[in-house]
C-alpha positions in Angstrom: -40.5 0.2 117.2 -36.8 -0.5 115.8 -36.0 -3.8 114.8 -32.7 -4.4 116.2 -30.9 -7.9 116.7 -32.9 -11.1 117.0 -32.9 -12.5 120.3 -30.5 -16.1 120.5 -32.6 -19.0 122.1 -29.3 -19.0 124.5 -30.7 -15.2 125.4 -34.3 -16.0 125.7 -33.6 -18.9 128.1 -31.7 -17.2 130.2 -34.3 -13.9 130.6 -37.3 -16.9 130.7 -35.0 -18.2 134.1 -34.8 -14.9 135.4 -38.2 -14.2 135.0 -39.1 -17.5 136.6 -36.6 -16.0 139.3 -39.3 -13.1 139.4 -37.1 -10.1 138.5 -37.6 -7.2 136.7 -36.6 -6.4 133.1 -34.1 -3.5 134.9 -32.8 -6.0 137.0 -32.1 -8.1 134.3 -30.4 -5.5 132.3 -28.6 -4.5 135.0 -27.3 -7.9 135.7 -24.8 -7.5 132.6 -25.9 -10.6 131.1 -27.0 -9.4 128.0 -24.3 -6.6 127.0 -25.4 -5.7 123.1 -29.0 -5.4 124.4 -30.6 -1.7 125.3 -32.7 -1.2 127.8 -35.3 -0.9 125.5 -34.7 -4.2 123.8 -34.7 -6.2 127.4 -38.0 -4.6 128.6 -39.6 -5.5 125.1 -38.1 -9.5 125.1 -39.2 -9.4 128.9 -42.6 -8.0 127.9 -43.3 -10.4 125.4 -41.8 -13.7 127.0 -44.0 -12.8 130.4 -47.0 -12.0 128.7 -49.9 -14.5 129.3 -50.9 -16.4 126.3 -54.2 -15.2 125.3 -57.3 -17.1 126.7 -60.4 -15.6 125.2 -63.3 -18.1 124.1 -61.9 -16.9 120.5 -58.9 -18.7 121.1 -59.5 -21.6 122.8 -60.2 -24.7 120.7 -62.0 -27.8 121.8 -60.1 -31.4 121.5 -61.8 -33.5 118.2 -63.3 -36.6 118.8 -62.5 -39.6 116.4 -65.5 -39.6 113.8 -66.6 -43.2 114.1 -67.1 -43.0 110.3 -64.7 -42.0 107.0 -66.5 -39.1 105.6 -67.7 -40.0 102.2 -66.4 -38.2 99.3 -69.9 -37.7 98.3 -70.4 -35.7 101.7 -67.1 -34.1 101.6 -68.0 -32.6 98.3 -71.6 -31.4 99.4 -69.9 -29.9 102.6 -67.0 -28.1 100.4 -70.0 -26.7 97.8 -72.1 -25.7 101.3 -69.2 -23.7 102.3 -68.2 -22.1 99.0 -71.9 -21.2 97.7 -71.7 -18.8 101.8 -68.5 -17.3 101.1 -69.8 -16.3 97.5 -73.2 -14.8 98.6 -71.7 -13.1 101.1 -71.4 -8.8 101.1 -68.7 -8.9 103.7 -66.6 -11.0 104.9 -63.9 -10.5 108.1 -60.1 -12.0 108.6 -61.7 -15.1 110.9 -64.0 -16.4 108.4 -62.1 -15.9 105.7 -59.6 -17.8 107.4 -62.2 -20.4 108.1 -63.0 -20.9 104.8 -59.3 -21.4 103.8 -58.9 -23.9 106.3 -62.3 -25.6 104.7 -60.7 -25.4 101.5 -57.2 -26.7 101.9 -59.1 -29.5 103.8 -61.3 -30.3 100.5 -58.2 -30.2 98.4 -56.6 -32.8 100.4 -59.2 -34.8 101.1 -59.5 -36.7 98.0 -56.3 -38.3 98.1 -56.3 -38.9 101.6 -59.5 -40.6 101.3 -58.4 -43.1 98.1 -55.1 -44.1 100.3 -57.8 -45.2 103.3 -60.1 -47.2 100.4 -57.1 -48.6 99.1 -55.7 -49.7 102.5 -59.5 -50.8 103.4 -59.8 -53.0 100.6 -56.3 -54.6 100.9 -56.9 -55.6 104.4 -60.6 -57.0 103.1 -58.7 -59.1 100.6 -55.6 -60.4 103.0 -59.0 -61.2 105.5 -60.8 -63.3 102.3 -57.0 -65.0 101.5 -56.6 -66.0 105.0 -60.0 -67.3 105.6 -59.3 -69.4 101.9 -56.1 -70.7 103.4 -57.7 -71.6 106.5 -60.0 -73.9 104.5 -57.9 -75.2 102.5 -55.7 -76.2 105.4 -58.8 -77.7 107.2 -59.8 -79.4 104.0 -56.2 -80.9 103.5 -56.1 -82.0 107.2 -59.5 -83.8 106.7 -58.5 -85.4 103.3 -55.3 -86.7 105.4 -57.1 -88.3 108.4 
């Protein structure tokens, strides 16, 4: 496969309408509208925008529910060292889970800091709560003194 001009958005919008239109890749070549393209190059654009996205239970991924707790760092660690001590004591290891584990990892790495911003946020909102509740009684206290 030759690797020829890449195809403009303009271009691919106009063979995705025409495919919509449900023609073929000739009859889109033929139409004219695409005059530095080969043959060749229109069947292969037309081949790859009509082609289904893929579907297998490989590729489909589930929608993540809200965890109704911050993962500790205690437990993020434990999970990290779970997933590292596999990957070492393992003979073999294919593309997938290797790309798991990456994703495990770069998910460690940035955890930490992630995690000390929500603490730090956490405890700012505990102490605004605790300052409003002070100023609530000392307002309550200075409109009793006053009556």
């Amino acid at each position: 496969m030759g690797i020829g001009k890449t195809w403009t958005d303009e271009e691919n919008k106009l063979l995705l309408a025409m495919i919509a239109e449900g023609l073929t890749f000739q009859q889109a070549f033929d139409s004219g509208k695409f005059p530095d393209r080969t043959l060749d190059s229109v069947r292969g654009q037309f081949q790859r925008l009509s082609a289904p996205s893929p579907t297998n239970a490989e590729t489909i991924v589930q929608a993540i529910k809200p965890s109704i707790e911050t993962l500790t760092l205690e437990k993020a660690v434990k999970l990290f060292s779970s997933a590292f001590e596999q990957i070492c004591t393992l003979e073999k290891i294919d593309k997938d889970m290797l790309g798991r584990f990456r994703i495990i990892f770069q998910a460690a790495k940035d955890y930490v800091p992630l995690l000390a911003g929500y603490e730090k946020w956490d405890k700012i909102e505990k102490k605004i709560e605790e300052i409003e509740a002070a100023l609530a009684e000392l307002q309550a206290t200075r409109g009793a003194a006053k009556a």
